[in-house]
N, C-alpha and C positions, 0 to 999 in steps of 0.2 A: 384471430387473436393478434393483437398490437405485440409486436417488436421489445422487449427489455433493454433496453441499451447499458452495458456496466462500462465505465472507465477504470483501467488499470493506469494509475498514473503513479511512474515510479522516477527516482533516483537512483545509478546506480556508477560508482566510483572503478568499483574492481571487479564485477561481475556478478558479488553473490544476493545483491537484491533482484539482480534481474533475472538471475536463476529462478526465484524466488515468485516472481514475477508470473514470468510464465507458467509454473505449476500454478498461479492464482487465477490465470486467465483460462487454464484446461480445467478447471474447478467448476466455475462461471459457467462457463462453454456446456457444461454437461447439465445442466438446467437447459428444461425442453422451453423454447423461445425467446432465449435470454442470448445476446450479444454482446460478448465483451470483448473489448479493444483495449490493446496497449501503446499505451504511451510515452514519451522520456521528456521531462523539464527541460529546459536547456541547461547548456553548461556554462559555469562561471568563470571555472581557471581557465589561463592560458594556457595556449600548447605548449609552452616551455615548464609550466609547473606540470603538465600531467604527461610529461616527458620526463621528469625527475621522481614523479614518484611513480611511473611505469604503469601508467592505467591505460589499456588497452582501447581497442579504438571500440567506441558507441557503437550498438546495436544498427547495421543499416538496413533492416526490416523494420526500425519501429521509429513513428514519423514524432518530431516534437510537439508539443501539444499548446497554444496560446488558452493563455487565460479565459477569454470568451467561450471559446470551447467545451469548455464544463457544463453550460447550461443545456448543453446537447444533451446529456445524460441524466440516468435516472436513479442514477448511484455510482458509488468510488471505491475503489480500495486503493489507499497510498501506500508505496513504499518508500521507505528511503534510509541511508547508512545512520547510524546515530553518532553524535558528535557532543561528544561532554554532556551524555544525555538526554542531548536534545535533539530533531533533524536537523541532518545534513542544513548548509547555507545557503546550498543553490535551491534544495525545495523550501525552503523558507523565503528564498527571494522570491520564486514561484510565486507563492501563496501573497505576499506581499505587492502582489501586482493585479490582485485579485480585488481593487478595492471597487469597482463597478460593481461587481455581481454581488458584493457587499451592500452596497449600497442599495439595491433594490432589491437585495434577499433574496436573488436569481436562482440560491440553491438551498433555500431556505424548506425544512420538510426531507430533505433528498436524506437517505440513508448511505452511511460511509466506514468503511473500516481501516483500518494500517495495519503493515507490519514491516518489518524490520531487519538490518544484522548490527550485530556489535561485534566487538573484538571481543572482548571477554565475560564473566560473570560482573562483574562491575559495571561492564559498559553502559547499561538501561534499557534491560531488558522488559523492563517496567517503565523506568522513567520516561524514555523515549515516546512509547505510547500515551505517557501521561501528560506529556507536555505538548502532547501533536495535539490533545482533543483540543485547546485553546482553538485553534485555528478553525477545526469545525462547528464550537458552539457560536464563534460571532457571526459565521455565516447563516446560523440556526441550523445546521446538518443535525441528522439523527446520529452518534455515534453508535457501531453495534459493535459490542466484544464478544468474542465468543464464548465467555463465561468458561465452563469446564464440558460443554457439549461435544468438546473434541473426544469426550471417553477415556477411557486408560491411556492411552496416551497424553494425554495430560499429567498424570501420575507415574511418567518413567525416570526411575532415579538410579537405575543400571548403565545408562548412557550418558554423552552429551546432548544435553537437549537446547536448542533457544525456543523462544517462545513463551506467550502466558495470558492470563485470560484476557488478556487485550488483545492479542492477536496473533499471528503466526510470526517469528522469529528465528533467524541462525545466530550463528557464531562464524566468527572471517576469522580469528587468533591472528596469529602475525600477517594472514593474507592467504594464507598456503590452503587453509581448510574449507574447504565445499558443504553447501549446505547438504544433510545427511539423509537418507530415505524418510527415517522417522519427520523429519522437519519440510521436507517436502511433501509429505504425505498432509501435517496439517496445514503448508499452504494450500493445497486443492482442495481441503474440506473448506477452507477459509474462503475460499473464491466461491465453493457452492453454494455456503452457508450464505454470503452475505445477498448472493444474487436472488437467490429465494426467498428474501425478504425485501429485495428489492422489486421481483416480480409482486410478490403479493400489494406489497405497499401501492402500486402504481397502477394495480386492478383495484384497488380499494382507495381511491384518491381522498383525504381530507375534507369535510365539509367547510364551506366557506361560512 
């Protein structure tokens, strides 16, 4: 049996996507044949802005990722901070540099998920997700949400929760707050979930 390759390819400013991250990649990971790796964008600000607003030094286990890269694999799940909504700048320059594999539809078919943090209930916790699928439909990517497969927990209103059925999601609040058991729990269903149909998909390749 042929290899699953998943890419985790994330953004992460203050930490809590890459938390987020990693529980998506031990998710992945636990599909029997499936290989998921993690990845980080590069970064945009200078070290004097990301000195001023205190973001901690990048993951140095997790190598950055060029664009070309991607056609390596057989499925995605993005992360990245939402901003007014929408992602972060730096995975949107990411994706902006991706106009080759665009071009030739290099991941055209390939199945792909996101998820997210915001600061707050406002932040886009929807939106976020909803404005990221642009970026996979030009490349023709399959988008997968997880709909409400996550089970009861999708339906917990006793806590903070992020997330929804676009994908797994925290909450940062002013920066202080960590993403929380229940929200880590559906990034790893999130990383099984999506690898599992990435396995299946790519033992069942598309008729030409």
């Amino acid at each position: 049996m042929t290899t699953t390759k998943v890419y985790i390819v994330y953004y992460s400013l203050h930490g809590h996507v890459e938390t987020m991250a990693r529980e998506v990649q031990r998710g992945a990971n636990a599909v029997e044949g499936v290989e998921a790796t993690l990845w980080q964008v590069p970064e945009t600000l200078s070290d004097t802005i990301l000195q001023k607003v205190k973001a901690p030094s990048r993951a140095n286990d997790v190598a950055e990722i060029r664009p070309e890269q991607l056609s390596e694999a057989d499925g995605f799940l993005f992360g990245f901070p939402s901003r007014f909504g929408v992602m972060a700048s730096q995975f949107k320059a990411f994706f902006d540099a991706t106009h080759e594999l665009w071009a030739s539809q290099a991941l055209a078919g390939k199945p792909a998920g996101v998820f997210w943090s915001t600061g707050f209930y406002g932040g886009g916790q929807e939106l976020t997700a909803l404005t990221a699928i642009t970026q996979l439909v030009h490349h023709g990517m399959l988008f997968v949400p997880l709909g409400y497969t996550f089970g009861s927990g999708m339906f917990e209103i006793n806590e903070v929760k992020g997330g929804s059925a676009y994908g797994a999601g925290t909450f940062a609040a002013d920066g202080s707050r960590q993403p929380t058991e229940l929200e880590l729990q559906q990034a790893f269903y999130q990383g099984k979930y999506v690898a599992k149909i990435t396995k299946k998909l790519k033992n069942q390749p598309l008729s030409s």
